[in-house]
Backbone as XML, in Angstrom:
<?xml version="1.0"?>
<chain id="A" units="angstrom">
  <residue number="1" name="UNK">
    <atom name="N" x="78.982" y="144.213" z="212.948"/>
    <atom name="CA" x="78.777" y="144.065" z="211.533"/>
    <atom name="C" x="80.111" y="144.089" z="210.808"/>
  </residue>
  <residue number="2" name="UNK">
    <atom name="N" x="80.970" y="144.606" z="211.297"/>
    <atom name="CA" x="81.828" y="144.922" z="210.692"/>
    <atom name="C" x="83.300" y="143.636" z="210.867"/>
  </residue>
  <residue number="3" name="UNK">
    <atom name="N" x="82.804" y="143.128" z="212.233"/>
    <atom name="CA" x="83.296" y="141.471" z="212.603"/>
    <atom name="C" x="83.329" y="140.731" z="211.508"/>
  </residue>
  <residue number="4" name="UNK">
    <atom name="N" x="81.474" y="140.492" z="211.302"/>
    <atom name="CA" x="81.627" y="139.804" z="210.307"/>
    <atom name="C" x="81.418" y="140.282" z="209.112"/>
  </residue>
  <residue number="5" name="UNK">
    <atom name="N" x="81.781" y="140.979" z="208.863"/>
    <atom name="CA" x="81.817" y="140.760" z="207.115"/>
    <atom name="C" x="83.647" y="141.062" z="206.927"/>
  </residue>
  <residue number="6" name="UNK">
    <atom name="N" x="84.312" y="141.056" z="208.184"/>
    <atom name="CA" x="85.709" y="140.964" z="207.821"/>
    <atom name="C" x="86.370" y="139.315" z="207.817"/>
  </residue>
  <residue number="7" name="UNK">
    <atom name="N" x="85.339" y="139.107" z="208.633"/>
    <atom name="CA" x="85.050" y="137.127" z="208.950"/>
    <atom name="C" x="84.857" y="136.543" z="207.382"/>
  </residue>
  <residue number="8" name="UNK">
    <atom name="N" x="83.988" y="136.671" z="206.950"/>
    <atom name="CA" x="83.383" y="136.732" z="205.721"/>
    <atom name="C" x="84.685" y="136.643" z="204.648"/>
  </residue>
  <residue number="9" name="UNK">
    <atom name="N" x="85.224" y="137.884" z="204.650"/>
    <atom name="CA" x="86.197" y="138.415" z="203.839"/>
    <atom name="C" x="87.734" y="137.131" z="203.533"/>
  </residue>
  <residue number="10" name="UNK">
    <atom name="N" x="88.168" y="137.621" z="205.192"/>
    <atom name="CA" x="89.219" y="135.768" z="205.626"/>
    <atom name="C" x="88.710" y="134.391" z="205.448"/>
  </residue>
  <residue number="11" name="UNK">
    <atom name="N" x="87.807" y="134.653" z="205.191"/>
    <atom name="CA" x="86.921" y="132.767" z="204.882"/>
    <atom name="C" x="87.187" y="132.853" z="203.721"/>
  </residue>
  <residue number="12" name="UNK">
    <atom name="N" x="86.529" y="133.986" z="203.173"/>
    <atom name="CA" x="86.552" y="133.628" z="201.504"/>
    <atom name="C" x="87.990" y="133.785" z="201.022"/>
  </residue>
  <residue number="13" name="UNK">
    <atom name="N" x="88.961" y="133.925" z="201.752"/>
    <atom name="CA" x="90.433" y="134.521" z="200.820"/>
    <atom name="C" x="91.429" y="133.651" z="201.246"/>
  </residue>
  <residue number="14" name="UNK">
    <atom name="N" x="90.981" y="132.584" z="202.159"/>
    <atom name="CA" x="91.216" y="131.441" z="202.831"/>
    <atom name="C" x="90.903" y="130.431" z="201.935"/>
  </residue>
  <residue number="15" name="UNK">
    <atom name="N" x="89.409" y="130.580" z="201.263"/>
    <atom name="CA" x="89.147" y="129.489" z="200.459"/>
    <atom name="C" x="89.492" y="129.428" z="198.734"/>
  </residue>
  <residue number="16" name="UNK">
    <atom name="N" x="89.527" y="130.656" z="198.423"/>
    <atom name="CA" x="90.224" y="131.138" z="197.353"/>
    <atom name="C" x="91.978" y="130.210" z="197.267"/>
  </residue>
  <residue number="17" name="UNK">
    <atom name="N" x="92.341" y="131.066" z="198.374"/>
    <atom name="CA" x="93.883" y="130.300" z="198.230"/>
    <atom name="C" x="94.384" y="128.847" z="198.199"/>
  </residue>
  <residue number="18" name="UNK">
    <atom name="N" x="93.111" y="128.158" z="198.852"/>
    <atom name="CA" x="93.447" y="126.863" z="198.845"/>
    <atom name="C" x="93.570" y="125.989" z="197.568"/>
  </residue>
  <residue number="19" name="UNK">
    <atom name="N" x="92.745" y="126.560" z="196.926"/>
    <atom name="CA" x="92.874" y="126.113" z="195.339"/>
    <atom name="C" x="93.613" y="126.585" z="194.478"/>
  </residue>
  <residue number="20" name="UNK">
    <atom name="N" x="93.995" y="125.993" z="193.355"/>
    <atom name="CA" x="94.957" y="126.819" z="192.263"/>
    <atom name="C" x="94.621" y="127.342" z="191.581"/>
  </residue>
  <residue number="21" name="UNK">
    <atom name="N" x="94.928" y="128.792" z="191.150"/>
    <atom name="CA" x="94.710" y="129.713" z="190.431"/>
    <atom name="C" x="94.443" y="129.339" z="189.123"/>
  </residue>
  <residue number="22" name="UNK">
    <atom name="N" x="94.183" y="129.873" z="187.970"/>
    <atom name="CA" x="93.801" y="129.121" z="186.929"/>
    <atom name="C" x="95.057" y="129.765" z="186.128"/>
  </residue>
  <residue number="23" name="UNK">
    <atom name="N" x="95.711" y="130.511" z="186.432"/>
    <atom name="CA" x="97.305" y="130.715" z="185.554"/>
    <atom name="C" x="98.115" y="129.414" z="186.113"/>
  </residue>
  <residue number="24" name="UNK">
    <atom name="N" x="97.768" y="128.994" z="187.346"/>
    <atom name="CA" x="99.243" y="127.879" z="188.029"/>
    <atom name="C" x="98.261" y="126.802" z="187.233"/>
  </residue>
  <residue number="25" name="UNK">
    <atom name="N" x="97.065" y="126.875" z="186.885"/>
    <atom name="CA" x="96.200" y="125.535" z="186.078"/>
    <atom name="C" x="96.898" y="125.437" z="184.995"/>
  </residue>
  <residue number="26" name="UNK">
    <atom name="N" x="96.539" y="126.210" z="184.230"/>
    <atom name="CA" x="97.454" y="126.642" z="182.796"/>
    <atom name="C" x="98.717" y="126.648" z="182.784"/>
  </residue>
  <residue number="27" name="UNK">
    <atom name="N" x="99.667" y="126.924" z="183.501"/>
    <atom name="CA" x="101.064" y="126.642" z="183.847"/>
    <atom name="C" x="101.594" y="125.002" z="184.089"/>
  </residue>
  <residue number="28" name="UNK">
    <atom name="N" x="100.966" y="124.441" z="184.913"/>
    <atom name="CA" x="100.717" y="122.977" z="185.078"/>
    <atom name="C" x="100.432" y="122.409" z="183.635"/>
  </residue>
  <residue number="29" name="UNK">
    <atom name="N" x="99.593" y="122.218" z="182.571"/>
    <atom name="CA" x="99.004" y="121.592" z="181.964"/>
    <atom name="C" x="100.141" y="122.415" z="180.747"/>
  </residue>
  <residue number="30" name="UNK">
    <atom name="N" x="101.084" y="123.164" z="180.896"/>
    <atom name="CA" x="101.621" y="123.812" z="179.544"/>
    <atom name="C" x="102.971" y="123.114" z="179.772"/>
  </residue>
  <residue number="31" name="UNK">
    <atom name="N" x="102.910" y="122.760" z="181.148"/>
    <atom name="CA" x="104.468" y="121.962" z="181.368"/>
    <atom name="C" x="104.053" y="120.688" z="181.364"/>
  </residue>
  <residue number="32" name="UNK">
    <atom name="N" x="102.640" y="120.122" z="181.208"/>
    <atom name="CA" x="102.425" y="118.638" z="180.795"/>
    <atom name="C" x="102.959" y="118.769" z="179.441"/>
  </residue>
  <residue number="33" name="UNK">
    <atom name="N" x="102.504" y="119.458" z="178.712"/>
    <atom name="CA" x="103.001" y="119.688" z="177.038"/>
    <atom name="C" x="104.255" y="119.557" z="176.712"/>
  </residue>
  <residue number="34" name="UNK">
    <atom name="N" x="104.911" y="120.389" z="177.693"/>
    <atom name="CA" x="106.172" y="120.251" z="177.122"/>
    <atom name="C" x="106.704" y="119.196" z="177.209"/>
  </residue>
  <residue number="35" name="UNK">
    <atom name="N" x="106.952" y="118.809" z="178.863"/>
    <atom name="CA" x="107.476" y="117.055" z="178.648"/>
    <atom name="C" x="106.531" y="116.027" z="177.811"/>
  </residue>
  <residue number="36" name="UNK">
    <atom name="N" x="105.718" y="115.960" z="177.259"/>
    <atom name="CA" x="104.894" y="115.150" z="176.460"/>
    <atom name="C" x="105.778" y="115.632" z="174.575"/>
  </residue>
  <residue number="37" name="UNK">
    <atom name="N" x="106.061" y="116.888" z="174.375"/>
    <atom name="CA" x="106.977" y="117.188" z="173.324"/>
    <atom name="C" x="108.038" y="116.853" z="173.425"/>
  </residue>
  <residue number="38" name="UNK">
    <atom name="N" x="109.226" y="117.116" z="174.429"/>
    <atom name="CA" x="109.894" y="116.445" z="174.384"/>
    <atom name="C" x="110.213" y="115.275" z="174.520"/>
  </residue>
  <residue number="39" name="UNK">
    <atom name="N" x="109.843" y="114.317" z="174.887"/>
    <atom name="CA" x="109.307" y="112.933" z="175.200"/>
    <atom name="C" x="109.337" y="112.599" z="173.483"/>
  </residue>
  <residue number="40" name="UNK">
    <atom name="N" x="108.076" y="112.636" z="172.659"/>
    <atom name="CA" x="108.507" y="113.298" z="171.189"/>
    <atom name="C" x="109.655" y="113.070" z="170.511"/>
  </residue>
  <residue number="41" name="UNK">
    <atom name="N" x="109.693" y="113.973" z="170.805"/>
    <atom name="CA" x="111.620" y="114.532" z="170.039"/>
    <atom name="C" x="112.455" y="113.827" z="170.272"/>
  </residue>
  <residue number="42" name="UNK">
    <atom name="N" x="112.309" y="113.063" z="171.738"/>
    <atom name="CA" x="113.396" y="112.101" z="172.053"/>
    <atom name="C" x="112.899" y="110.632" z="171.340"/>
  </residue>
  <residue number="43" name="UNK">
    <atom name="N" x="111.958" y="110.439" z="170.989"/>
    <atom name="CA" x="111.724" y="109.480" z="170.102"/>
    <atom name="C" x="111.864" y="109.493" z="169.117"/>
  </residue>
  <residue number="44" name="UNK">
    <atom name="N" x="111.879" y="110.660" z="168.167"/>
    <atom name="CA" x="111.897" y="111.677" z="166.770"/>
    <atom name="C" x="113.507" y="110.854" z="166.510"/>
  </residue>
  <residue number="45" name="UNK">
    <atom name="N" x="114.300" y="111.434" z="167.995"/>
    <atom name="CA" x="115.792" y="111.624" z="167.307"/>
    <atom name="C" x="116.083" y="110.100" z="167.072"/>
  </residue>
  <residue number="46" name="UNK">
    <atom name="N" x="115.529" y="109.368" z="167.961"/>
    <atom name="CA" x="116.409" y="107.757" z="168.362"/>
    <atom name="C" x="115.956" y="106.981" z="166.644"/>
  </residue>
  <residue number="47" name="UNK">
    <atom name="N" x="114.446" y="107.713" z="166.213"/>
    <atom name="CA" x="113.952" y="107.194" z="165.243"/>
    <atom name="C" x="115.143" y="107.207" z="164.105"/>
  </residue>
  <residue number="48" name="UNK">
    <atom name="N" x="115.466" y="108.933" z="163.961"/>
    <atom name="CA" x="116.482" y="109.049" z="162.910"/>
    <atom name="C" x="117.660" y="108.502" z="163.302"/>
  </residue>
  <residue number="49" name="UNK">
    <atom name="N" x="118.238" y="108.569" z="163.888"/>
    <atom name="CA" x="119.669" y="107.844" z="164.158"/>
    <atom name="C" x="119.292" y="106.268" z="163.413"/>
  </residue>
  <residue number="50" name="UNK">
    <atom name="N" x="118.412" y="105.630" z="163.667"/>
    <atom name="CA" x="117.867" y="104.376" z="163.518"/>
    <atom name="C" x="118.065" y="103.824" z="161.789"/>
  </residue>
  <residue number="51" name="UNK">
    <atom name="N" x="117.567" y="105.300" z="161.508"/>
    <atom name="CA" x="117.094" y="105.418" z="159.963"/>
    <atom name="C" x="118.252" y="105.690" z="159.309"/>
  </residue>
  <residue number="52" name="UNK">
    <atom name="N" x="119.372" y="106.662" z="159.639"/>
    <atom name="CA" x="120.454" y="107.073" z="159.493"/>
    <atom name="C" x="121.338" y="105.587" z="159.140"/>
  </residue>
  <residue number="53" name="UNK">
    <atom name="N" x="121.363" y="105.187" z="159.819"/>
    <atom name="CA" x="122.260" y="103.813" z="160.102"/>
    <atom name="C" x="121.659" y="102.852" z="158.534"/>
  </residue>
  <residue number="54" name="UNK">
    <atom name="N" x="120.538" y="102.973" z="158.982"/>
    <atom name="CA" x="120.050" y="101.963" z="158.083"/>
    <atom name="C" x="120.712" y="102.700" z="156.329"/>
  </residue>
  <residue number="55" name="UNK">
    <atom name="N" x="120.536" y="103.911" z="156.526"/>
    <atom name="CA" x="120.649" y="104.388" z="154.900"/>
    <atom name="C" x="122.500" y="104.302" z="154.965"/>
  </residue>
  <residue number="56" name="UNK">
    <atom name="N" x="123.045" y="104.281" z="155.889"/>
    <atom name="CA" x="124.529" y="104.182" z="155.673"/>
    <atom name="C" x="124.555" y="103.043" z="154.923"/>
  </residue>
  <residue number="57" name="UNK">
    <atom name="N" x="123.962" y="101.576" z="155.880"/>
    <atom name="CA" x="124.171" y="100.188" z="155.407"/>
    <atom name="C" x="124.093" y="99.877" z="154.236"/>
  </residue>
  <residue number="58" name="UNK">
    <atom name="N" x="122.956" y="101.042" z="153.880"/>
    <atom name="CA" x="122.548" y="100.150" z="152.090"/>
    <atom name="C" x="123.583" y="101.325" z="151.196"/>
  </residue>
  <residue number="59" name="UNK">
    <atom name="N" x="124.137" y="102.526" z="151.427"/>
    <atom name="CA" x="125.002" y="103.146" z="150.924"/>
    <atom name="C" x="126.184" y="102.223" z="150.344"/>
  </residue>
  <residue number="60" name="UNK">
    <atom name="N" x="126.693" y="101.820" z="151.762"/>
    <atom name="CA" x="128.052" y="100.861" z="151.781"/>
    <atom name="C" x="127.681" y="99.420" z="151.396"/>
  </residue>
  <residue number="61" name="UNK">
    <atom name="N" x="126.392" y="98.670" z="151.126"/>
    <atom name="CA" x="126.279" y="97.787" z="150.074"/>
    <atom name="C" x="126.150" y="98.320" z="149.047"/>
  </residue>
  <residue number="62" name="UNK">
    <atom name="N" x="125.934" y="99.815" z="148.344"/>
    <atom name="CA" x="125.727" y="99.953" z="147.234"/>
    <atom name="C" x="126.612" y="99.628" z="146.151"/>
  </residue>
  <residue number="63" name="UNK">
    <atom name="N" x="127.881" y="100.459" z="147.235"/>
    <atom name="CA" x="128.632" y="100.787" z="146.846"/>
    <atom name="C" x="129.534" y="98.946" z="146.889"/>
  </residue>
  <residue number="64" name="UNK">
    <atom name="N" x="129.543" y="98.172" z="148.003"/>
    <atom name="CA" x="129.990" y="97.250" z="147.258"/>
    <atom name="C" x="129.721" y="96.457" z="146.221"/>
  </residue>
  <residue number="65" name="UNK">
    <atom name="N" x="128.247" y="96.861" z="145.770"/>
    <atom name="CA" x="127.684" y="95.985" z="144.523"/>
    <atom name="C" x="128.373" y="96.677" z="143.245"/>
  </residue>
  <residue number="66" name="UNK">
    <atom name="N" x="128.293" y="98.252" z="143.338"/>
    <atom name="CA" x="129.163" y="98.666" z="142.319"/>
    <atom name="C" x="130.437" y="98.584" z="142.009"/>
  </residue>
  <residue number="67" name="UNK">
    <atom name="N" x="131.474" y="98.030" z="142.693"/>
    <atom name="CA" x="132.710" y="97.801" z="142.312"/>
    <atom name="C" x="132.708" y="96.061" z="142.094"/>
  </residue>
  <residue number="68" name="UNK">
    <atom name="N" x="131.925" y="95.299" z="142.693"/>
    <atom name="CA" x="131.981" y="94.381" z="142.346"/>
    <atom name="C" x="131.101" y="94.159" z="140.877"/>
  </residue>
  <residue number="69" name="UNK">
    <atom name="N" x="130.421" y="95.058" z="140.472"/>
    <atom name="CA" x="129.642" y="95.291" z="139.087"/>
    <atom name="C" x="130.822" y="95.328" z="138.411"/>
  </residue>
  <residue number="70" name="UNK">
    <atom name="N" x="131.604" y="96.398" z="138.501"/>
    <atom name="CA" x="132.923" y="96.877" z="137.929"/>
    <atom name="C" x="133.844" y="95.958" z="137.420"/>
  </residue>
  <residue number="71" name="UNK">
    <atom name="N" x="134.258" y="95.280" z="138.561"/>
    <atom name="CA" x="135.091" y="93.919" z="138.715"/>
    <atom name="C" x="134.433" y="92.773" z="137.714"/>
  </residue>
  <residue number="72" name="UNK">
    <atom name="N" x="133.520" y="92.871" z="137.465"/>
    <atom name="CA" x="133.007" y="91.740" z="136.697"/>
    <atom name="C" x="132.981" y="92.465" z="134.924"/>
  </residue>
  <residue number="73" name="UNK">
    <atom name="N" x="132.468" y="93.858" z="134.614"/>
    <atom name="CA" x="133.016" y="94.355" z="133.831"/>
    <atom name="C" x="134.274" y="94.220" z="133.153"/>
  </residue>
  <residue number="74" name="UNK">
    <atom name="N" x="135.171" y="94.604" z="133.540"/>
    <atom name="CA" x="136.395" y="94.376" z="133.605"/>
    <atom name="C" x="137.154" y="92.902" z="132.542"/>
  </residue>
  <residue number="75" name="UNK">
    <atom name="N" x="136.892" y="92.188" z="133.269"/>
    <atom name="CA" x="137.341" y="91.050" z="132.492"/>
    <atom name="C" x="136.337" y="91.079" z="130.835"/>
  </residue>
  <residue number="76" name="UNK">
    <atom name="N" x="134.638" y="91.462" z="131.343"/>
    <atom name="CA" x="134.230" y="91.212" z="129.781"/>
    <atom name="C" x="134.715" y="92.088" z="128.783"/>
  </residue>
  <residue number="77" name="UNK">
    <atom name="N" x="135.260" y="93.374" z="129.066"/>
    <atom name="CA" x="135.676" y="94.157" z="128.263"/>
    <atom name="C" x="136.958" y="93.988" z="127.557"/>
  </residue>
  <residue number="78" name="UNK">
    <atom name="N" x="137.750" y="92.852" z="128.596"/>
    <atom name="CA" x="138.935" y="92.228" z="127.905"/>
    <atom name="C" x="138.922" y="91.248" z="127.050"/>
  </residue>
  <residue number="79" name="UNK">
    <atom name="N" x="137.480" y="90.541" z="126.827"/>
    <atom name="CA" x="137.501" y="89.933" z="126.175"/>
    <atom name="C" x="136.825" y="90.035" z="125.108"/>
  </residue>
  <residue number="80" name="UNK">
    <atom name="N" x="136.051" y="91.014" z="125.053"/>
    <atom name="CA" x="135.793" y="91.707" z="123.923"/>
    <atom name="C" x="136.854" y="92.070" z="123.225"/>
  </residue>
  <residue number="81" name="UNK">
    <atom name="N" x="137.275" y="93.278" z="123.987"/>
    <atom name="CA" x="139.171" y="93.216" z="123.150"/>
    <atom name="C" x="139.602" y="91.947" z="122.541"/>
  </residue>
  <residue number="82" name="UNK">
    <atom name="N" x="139.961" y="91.402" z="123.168"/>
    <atom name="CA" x="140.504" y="90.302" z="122.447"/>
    <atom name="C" x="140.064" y="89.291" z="120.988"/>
  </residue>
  <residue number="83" name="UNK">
    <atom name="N" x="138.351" y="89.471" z="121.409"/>
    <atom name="CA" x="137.682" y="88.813" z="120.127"/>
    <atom name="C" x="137.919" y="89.750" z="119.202"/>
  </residue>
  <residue number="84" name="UNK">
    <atom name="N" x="137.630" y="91.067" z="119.367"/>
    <atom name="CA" x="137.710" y="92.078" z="118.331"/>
    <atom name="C" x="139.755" y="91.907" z="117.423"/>
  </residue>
  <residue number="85" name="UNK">
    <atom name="N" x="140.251" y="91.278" z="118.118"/>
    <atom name="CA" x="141.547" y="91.368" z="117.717"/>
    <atom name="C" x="141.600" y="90.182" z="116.988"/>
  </residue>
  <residue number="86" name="UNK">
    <atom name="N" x="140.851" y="88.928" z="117.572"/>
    <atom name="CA" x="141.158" y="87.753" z="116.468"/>
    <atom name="C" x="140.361" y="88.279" z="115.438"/>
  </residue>
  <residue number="87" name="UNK">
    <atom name="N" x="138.739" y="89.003" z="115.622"/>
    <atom name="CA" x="138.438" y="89.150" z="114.133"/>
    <atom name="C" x="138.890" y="89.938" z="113.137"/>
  </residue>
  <residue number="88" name="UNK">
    <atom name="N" x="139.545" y="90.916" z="113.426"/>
    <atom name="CA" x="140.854" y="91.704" z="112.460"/>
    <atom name="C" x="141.988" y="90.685" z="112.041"/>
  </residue>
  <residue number="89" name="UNK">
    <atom name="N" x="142.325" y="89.563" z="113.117"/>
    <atom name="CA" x="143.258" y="88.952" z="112.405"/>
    <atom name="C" x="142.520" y="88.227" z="111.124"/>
  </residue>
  <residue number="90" name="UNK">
    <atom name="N" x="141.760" y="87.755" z="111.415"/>
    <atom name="CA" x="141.475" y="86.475" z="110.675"/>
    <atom name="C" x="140.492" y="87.526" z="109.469"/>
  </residue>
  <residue number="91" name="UNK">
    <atom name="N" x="140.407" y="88.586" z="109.398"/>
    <atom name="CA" x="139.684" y="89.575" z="108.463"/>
    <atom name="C" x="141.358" y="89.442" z="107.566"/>
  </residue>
  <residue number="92" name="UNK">
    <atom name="N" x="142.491" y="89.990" z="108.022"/>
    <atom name="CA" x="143.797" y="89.796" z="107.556"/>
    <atom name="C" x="144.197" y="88.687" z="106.887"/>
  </residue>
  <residue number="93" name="UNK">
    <atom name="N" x="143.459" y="87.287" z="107.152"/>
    <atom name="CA" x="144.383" y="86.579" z="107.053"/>
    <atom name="C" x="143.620" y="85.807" z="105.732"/>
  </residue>
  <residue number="94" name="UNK">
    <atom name="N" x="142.200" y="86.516" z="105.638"/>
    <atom name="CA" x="141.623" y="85.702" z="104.703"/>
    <atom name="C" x="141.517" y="86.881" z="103.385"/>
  </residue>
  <residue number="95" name="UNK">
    <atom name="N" x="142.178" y="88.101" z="103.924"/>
    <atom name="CA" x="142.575" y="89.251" z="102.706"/>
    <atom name="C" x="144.323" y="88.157" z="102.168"/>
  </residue>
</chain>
């Protein structure tokens, strides 16, 4: 009796072991997670770099539209000056 139920005992602790524990289950399926997060993140980052770039591009067109805004300024303000100077003359010339 005592044969078998030690028989018994090694069968069952035999068949126990062959399968995975349900912590190495949970361990398995928590390290699917993680590479599935990082996996993620590595898409996250490539996204921003992507986006990054893009907001530089339109920065550095902004900025060339504004000096070329400037540049075009520039001359009208001289010629404003200048009208403003003939109409003082000719305010002068008809005093």
């Amino acid at each position: 009796m005592k044969k078998l139920m030690m028989l018994i005992l090694v069968l069952g602790l035999a068949a126990c072991s062959g399968e995975a524990t349900q912590a190495e289950k949970d361990l398995e399926n928590i390290n699917k997670e993680i590479t599935e997060l990082e996996e993620n993140i590595n898409n996250m980052q490539g996204d921003n770099e992507e986006l990054q770039q893009k907001v530089d591009a339109k920065e550095s067109e902004l900025e060339e539209l504004e000096k070329e805004f400037e540049e075009n300024q520039q001359p009208d303000e001289e010629g404003k000056a200048e009208e403003s100077a003939e109409t003082e003359e000719d305010k002068e010339n008809e005093e």
